[in-house]
C-alpha positions as CSV (number, residue, x, y, z in Angstrom):
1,X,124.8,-99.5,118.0
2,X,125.6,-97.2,114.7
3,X,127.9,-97.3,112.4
4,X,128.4,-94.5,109.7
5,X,131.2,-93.8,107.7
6,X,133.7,-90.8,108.8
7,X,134.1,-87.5,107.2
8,X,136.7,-85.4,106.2
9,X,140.1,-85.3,105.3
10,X,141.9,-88.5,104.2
11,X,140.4,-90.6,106.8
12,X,138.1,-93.3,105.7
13,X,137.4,-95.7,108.6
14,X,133.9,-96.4,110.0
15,X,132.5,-95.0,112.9
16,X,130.7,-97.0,115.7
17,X,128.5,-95.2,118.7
18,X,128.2,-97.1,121.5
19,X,125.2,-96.1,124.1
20,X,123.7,-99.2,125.0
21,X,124.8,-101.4,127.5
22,X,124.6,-104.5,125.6
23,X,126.6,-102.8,122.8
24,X,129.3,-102.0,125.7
25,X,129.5,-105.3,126.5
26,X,130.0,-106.5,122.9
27,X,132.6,-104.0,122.8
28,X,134.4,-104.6,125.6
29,X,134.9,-108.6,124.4
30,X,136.3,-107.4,121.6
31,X,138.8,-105.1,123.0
32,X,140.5,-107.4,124.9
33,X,141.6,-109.3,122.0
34,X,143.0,-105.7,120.1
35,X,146.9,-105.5,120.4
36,X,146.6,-101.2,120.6
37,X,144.3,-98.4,120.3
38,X,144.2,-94.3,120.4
39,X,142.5,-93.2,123.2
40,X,141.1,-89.8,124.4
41,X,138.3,-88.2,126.6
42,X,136.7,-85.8,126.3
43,X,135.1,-84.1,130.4
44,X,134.5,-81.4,132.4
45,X,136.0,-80.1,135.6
46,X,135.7,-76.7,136.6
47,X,132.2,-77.6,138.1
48,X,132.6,-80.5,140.1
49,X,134.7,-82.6,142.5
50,X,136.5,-85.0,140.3
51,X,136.5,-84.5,136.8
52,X,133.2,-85.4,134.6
53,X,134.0,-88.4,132.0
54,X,132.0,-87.0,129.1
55,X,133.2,-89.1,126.3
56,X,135.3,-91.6,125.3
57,X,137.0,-92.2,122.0
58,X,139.1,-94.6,120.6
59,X,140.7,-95.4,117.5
60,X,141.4,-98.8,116.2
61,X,143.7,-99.5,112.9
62,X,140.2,-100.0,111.1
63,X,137.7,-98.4,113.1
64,X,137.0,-95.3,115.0
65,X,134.8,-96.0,118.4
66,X,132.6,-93.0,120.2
67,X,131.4,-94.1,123.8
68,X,128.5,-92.0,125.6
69,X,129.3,-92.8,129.2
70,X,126.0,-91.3,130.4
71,X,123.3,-94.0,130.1
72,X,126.0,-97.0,130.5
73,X,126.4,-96.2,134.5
74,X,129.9,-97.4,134.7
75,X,133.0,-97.9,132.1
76,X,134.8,-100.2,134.3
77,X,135.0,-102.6,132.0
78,X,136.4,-100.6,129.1
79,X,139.5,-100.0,131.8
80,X,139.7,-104.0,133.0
81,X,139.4,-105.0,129.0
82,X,142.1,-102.5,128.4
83,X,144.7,-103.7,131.5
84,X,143.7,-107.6,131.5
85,X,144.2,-107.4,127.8
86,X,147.6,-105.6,127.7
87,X,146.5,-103.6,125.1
88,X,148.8,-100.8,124.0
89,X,147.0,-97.5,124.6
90,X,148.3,-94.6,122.7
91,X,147.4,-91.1,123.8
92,X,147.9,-87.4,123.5
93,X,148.9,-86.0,127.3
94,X,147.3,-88.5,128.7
95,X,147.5,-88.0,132.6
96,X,143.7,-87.4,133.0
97,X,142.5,-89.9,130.3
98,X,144.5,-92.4,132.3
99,X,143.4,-90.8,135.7
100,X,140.3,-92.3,135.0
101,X,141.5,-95.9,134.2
102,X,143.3,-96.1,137.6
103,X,140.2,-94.0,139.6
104,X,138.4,-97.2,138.4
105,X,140.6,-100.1,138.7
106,X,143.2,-99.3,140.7
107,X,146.0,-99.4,138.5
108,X,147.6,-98.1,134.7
109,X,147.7,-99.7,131.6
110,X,151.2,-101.8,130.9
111,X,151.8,-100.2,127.9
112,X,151.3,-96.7,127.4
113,X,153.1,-94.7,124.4
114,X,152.6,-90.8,124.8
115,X,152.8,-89.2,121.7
116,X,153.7,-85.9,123.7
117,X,156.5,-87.3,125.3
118,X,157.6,-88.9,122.3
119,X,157.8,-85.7,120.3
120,X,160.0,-84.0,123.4
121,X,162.2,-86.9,123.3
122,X,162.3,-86.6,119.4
123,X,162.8,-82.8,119.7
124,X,160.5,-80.6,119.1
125,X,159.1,-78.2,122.2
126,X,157.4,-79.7,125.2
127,X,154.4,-79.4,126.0
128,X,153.2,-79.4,122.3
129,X,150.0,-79.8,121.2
130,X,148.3,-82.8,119.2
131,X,147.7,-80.2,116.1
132,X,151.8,-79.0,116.1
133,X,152.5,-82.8,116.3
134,X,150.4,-83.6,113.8
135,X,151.7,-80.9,111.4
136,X,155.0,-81.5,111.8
137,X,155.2,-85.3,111.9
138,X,152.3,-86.3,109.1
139,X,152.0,-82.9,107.3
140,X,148.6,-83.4,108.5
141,X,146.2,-79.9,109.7
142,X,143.7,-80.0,112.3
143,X,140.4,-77.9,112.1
144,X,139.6,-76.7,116.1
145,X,136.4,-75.8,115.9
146,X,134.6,-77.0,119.0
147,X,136.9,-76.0,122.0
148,X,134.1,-74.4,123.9
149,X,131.7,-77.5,123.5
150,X,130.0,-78.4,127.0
151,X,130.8,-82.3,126.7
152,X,127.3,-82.8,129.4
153,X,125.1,-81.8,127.1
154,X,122.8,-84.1,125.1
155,X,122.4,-84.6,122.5
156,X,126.0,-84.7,120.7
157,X,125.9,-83.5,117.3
158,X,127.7,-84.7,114.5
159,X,129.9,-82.3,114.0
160,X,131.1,-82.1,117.9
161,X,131.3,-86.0,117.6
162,X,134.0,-85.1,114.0
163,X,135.6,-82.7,116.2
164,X,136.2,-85.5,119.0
165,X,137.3,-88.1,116.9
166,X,139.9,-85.5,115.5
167,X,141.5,-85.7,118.9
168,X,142.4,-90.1,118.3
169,X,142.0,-90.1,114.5
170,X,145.7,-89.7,113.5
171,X,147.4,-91.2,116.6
172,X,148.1,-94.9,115.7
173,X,150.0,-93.6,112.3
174,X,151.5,-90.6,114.4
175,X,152.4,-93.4,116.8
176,X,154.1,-95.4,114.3
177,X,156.0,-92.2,113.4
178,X,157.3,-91.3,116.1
179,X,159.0,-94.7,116.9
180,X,160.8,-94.8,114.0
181,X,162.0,-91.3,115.1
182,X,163.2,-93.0,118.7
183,X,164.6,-95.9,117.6
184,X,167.3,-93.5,115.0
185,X,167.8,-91.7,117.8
186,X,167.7,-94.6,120.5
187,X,165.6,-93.2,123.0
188,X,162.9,-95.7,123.2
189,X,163.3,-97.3,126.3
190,X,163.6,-93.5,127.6
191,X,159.8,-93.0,126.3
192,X,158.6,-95.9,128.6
193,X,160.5,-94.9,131.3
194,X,159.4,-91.3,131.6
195,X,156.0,-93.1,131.1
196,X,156.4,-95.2,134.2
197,X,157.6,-92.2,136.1
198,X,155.0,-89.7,135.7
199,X,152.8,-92.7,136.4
200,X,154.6,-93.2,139.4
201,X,154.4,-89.6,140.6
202,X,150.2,-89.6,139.8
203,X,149.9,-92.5,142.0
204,X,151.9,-90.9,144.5
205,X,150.3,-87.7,144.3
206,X,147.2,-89.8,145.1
207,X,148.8,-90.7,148.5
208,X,150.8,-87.8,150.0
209,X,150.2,-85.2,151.6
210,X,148.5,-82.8,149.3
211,X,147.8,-80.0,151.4
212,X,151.3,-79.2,151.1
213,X,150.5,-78.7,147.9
214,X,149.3,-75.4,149.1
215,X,151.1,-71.8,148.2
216,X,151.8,-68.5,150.9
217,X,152.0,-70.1,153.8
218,X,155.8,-69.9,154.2
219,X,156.5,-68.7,157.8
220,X,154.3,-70.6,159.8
221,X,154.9,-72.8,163.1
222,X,154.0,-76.1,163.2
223,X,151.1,-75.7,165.6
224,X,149.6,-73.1,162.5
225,X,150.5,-75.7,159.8
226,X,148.3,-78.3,162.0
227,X,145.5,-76.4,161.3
228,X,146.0,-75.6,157.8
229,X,146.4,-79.5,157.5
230,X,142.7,-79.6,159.7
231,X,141.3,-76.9,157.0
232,X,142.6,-78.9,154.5
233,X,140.9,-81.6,154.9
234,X,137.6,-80.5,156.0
235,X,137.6,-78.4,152.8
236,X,138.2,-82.0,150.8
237,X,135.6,-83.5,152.6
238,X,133.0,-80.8,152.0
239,X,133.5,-80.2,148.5
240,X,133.4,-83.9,147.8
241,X,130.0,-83.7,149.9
242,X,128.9,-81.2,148.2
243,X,130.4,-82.3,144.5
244,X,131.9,-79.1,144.1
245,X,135.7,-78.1,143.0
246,X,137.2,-77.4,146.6
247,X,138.3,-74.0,146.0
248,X,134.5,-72.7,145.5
249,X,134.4,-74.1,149.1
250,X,136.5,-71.4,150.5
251,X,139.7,-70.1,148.6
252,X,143.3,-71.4,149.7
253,X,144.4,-67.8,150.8
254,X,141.4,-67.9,153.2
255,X,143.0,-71.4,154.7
256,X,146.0,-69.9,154.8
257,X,144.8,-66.7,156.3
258,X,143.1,-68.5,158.9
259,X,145.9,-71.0,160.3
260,X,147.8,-67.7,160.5
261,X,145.3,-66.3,162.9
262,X,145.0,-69.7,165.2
263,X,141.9,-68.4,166.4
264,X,138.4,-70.8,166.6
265,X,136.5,-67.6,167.8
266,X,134.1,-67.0,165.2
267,X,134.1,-63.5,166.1
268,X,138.1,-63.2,164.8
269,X,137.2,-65.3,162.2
270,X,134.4,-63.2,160.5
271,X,137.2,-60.6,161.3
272,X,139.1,-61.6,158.3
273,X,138.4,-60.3,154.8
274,X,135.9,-62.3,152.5
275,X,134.8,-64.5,155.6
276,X,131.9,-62.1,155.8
277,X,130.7,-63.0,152.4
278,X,127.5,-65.0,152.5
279,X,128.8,-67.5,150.3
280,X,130.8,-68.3,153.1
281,X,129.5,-66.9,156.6
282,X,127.2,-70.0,157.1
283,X,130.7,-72.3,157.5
284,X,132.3,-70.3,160.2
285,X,130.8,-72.8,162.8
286,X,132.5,-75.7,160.9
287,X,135.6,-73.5,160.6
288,X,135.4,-72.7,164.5
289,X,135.3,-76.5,165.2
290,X,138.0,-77.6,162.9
291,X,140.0,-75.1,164.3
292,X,140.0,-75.8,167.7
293,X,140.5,-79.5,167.1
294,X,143.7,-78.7,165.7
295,X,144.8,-76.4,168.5
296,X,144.1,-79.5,170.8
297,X,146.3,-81.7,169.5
298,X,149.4,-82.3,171.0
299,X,152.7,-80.9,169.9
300,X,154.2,-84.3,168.8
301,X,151.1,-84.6,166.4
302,X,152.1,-81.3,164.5
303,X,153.3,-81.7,161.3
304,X,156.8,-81.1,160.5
305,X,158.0,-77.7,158.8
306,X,159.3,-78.2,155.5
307,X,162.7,-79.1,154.5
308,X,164.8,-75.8,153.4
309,X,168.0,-76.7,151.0
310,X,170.5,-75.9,153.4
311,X,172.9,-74.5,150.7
312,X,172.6,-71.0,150.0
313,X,172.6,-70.5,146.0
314,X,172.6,-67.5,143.6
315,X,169.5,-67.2,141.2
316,X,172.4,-66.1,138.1
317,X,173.8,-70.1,138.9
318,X,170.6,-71.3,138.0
319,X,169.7,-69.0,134.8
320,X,173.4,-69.8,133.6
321,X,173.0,-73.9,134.2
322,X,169.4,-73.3,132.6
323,X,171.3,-71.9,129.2
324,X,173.7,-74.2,129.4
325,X,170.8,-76.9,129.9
326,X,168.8,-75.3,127.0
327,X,172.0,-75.5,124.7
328,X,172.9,-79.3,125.1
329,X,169.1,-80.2,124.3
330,X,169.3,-77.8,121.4
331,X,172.4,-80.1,120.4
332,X,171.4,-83.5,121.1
333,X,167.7,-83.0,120.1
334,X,165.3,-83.0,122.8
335,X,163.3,-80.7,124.3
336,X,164.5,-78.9,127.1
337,X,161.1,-78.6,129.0
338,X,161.0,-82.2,129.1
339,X,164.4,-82.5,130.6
340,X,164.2,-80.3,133.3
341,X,163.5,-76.4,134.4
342,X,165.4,-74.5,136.5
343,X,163.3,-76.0,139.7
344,X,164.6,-79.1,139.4
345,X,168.8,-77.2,138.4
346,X,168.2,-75.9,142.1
347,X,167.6,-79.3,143.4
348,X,170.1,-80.8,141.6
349,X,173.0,-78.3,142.5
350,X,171.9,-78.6,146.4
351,X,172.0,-82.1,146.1
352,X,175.8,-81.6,144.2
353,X,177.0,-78.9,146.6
354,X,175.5,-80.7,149.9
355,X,177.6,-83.8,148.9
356,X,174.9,-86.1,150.4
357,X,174.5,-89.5,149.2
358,X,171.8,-91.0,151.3
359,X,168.7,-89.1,150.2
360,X,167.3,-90.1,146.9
361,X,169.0,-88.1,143.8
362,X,167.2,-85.4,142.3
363,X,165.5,-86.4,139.0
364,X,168.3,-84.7,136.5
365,X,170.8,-87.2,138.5
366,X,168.4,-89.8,137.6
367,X,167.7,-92.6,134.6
368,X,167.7,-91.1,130.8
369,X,168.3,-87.3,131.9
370,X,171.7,-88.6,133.9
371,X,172.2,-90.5,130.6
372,X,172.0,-87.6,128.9
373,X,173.3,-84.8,130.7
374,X,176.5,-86.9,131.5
375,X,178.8,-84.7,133.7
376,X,178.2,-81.3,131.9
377,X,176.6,-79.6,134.5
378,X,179.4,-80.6,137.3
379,X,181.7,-79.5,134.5
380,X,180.4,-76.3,134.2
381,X,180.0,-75.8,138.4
382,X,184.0,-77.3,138.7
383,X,185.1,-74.3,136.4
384,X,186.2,-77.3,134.1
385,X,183.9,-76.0,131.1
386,X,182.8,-72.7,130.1
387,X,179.9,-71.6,128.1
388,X,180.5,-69.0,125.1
389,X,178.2,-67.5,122.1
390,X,179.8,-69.2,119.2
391,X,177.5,-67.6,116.5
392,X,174.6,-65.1,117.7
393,X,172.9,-65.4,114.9
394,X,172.5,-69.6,114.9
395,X,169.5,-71.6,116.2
396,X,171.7,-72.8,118.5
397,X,174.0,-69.8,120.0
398,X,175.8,-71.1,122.5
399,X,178.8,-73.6,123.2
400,X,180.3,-75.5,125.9
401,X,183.8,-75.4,125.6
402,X,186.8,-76.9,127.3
403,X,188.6,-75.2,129.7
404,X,192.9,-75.5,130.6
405,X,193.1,-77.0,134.3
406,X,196.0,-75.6,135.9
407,X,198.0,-78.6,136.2
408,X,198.0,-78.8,132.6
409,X,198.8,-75.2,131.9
410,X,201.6,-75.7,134.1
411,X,203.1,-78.6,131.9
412,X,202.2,-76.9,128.7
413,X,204.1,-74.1,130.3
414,X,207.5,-76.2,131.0
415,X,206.9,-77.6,127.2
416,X,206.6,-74.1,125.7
417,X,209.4,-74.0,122.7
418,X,211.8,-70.7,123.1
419,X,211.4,-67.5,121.7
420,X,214.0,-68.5,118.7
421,X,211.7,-71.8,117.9
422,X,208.8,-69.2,117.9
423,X,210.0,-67.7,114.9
424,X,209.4,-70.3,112.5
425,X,206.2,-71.3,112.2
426,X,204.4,-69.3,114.9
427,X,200.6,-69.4,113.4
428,X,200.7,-73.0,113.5
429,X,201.9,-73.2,117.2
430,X,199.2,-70.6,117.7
431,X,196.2,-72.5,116.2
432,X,197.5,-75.8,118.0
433,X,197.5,-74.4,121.8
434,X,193.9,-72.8,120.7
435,X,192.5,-75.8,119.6
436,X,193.8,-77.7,123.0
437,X,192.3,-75.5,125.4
438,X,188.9,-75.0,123.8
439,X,187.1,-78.0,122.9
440,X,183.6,-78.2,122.8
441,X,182.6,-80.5,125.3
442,X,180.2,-83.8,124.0
């Protein structure tokens, strides 16, 4: 185990390199009894199956911690110390870093504070990196000087391990930041539960059906879909075989091309483009197979088409409700990307104009965004609230405003003064109906 003392900028705390198993151990014991640390890792993932754990580092109020995962075997017990410990772990976009604690255990840490997400929630643009954060937040500049750094190679020098550390360094004070920030604006419990729900949709990722996941294939019949599902999978099981990222295996538009085709005879299949390729040519016999075990199946065993929104909407309705969107979070300060995109204003005005209730409510009808969207958008489909450039030159350009119903133009029609009380004091009748049909709406 060594310990050396950290260089540059204001950051003073010792470092610790742990590469020894009894020094893991050690470690580990301690951890449990830690009530937070910064985490990040650092791997690689173009070349292989699953992502490559490289490096791990972690920050502690008093001490910065490098881990060399490479001559320890297995981390495992940095993950259980971290979960059975309940020990707040603070990260930067931390989807794979945590990847890697559930791939292990089976499960997420308890508490989990995203810096990221913080930031969005506090206003400023989602995604944003750790170095805008940092800048904005602490005043604090970081050098990027390693970004091309092959994390497999040994040995590490110090100045890739600087650069590393860089990455967990400031996050416990940026942490601390931050929740002052949410707790003004009263949007803490919405950190943890955007937290929870992106861990929810990981784990569920884990468990669906990903080869939906899949792009071009719009078109097909069930029986073709059955054997993109059959591709699918042997492709999955090949290129974890092989340790390999699936798509060197044999390219999606070559899955796609062949469920399209339905045809197991190798002949047709060598017919398509880039099956000829030697790189590929050898698998046309386990293509073949796969394909004619999917023809065999039995309709019932197909998989079902996907669901099409069965209301027919305009792409200007969802670039309007997109400014409008973009406007409120301008106003209430958050970060529009976090909120939603214009995706997920499609699902939520097919869900609104379907007037369903029994499928599950589409995320912008959902939890914090619900809370703060209120009713704006239904306003603004009802033709109860209008959106209008206030001042083009602002940050902020737009308004929502207000708009008459006609039930209550129809009263302020019968209450109308006559043309002889119109002559005194006309500006200020004026100014008062103007100011009752345009409000700007909360």
């Amino acid at each position: 185990m060594n310990r050396e003392s950290a260089t540059g900028g204001e950051d003073r705390h010792p470092v610790r390199r742990i590469a020894a198993v009894n020094d893991f151990e050690i470690f580990c014991r301690e951890l449990r009894e830690r009530p937070r640390l910064a985490l990040d890792t650092e791997f690689v993932a173009e070349d292989s199956y699953q992502p490559n754990l490289c490096l791990i580092q972690v920050a502690f109020d008093d001490e910065l911690v490098v881990i060399d995962p490479f001559p320890l075997g297995s981390v495992r017990r940095f993950w259980e110390a971290i979960v059975e410990g309940n020990v707040e772990v603070v990260v930067h976009a931390g989807r794979v870093d945590l990847q890697f604690c559930y791939h292990a255990i089976g499960r997420f840490p308890d508490r989990v504070f995203d810096v990221q997400i913080a930031a969005g929630l506090t206003g400023l643009e989602y995604p944003a990196g750790l170095a805008n954060i940092l800048q904005k937040y602490l005043g604090i500049s970081v050098t990027k000087h390693e970004t091309r750094t092959d994390w497999r190679r040994r040995p590490l020098s110090d100045r890739q391990i600087e650069y590393a550390l860089n990455d967990v360094r400031y996050l416990l004070p940026l942490r601390d930041r931050l929740e002052g920030e949410l707790v003004r604006l009263n949007r803490l419990e919405w950190l943890k539960e955007e937290v929870q729900r992106q861990q929810q949709m990981a784990i569920q990722a884990e468990g669906e059906e990903r080869w939906r996941r899949l792009t071009g294939y719009g078109g097909v019949s069930r029986r073709e879909l059955a054997i993109l599902r059959e591709l699918w999978h042997w492709r999955e099981q090949e290129a974890a075989r092989r340790n390999v990222p699936p798509r060197r295996v044999l390219r999606d538009d070559l899955l796609v091309e062949l469920a399209r085709r339905a045809s197991g005879d190798p002949k047709r299949i060598l017919a398509i483009r880039g099956m000829s390729h030697h790189a590929v040519r050898h698998l046309v016999p386990m293509i073949s197979a796969c394909i004619r075990q999917a023809i065999a199946l039995p309709p019932e065993k197909w998989p079902q088409l996907p669901n099409r929104p069965g209301v027919q909407q305009s792409p200007v309705v969802g670039q309007f409700l997109y400014s409008a969107l973009a406007s409120l979070c301008l106003k209430k300060q958050i970060a529009v990307g976090l909120v939603g995109g214009t995706n997920d204003l499609r699902d939520w005005l097919a869900y609104y104009l379907s007037g369903s209730t029994d499928d599950s409510p589409p995320i912008l009808a959902q939890g914090w965004r619900r809370e703060l969207i209120g009713d704006t958008l239904q306003m603004l489909v009802t033709g109860r609230a209008a959106l209008r450039i206030a001042d083009p030159t602002a940050d902020n350009p737009l308004e929502l405003v207000f708009l008459p119903q006609p039930e209550v133009q129809s009263r302020e029609m019968a209450d109308r003064p006559s043309d002889a009380q119109l002559t005194e004091g006309s500006d200020d009748v004026t100014a008062s109906s103007h100011g009752e049909s345009c409000g700007t709406v909360a």
